[in-house]
N, C-alpha and C positions, 0 to 999 in steps of 0.2 A: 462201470466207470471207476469206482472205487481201485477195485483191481490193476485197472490202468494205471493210475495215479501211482500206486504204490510199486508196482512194475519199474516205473520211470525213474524212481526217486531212490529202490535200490540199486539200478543200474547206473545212477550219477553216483550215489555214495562207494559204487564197486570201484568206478574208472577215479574219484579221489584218491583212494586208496590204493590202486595200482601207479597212479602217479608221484607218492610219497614211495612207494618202495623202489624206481629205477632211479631217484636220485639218492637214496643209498646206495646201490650197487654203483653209480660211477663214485661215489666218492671213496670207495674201496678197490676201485677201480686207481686213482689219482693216488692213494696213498702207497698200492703195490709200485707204484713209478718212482714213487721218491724213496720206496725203500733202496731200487736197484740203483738208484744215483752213486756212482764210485768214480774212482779212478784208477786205473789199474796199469799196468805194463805188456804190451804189446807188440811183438816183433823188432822189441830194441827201442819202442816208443812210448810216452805216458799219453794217455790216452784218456778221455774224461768221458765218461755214460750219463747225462742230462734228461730227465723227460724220456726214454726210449733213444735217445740220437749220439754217437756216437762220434766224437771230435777229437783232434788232437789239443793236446792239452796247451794252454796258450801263457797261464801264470801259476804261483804256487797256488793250493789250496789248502788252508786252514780247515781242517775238522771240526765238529762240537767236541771233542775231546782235549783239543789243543793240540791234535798232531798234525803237521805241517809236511804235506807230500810237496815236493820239487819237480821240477820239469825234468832233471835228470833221473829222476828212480829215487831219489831219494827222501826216506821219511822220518826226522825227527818228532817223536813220543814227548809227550808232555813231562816225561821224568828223565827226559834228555837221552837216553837210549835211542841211536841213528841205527837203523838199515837200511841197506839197499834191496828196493824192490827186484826180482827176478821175473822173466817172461813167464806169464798166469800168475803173477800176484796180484791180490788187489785190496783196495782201500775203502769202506762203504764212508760215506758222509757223517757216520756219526763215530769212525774212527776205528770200528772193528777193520782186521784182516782176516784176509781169508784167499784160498788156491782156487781158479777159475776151474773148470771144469772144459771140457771143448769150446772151443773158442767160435765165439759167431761174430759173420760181419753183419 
């Protein structure tokens, strides 16, 4: 009976612990989503990557860096240096650039 008992009570302490480790992996999950968060330029359009979903881009968006992408392509830098974005550029939310690689819809 003993056995029993003790059976039980590591198979409850096993499924706790399997419990606390899938909500790690989604919040690793959540954070790879907001790394991809950008806005980029696309077939002549700005284009904004939200959560996974892809929209055209509707107002400017401010960075955490202070750089300010425009509906037209264009990105004022915190130290007032303007580019204009070209088709595959893009802009991550915390203000990095970077050139797209194949383009997915």
């Amino acid at each position: 009976m003993k056995y029993v008992i003790i059976f039980f009570a590591l198979f409850a302490l096993n499924t706790t612990v399997n419990a606390q480790t899938k909500t790690k992996k989604q919040t690793t999950h959540q954070m790879k989503h907001a790394k991809e968060d950008c806005v980029m330029m696309k077939d002549g359009s700005m284009m904004m990557m939200k959560n996974g979903k892809m929209m055209e881009m509707e107002n400017d968006v401010t960075m955490k860096n202070g750089t300010v992408c425009m509906k037209d392509g264009t990105c004022k830098m915190k130290n007032g240096k303007t580019m204009m974005m070209k088709n595959g550029d893009k802009c991550y939310m915390d203000g990095r650039m970077s050139k797209m690689g194949k383009m997915k819809m």
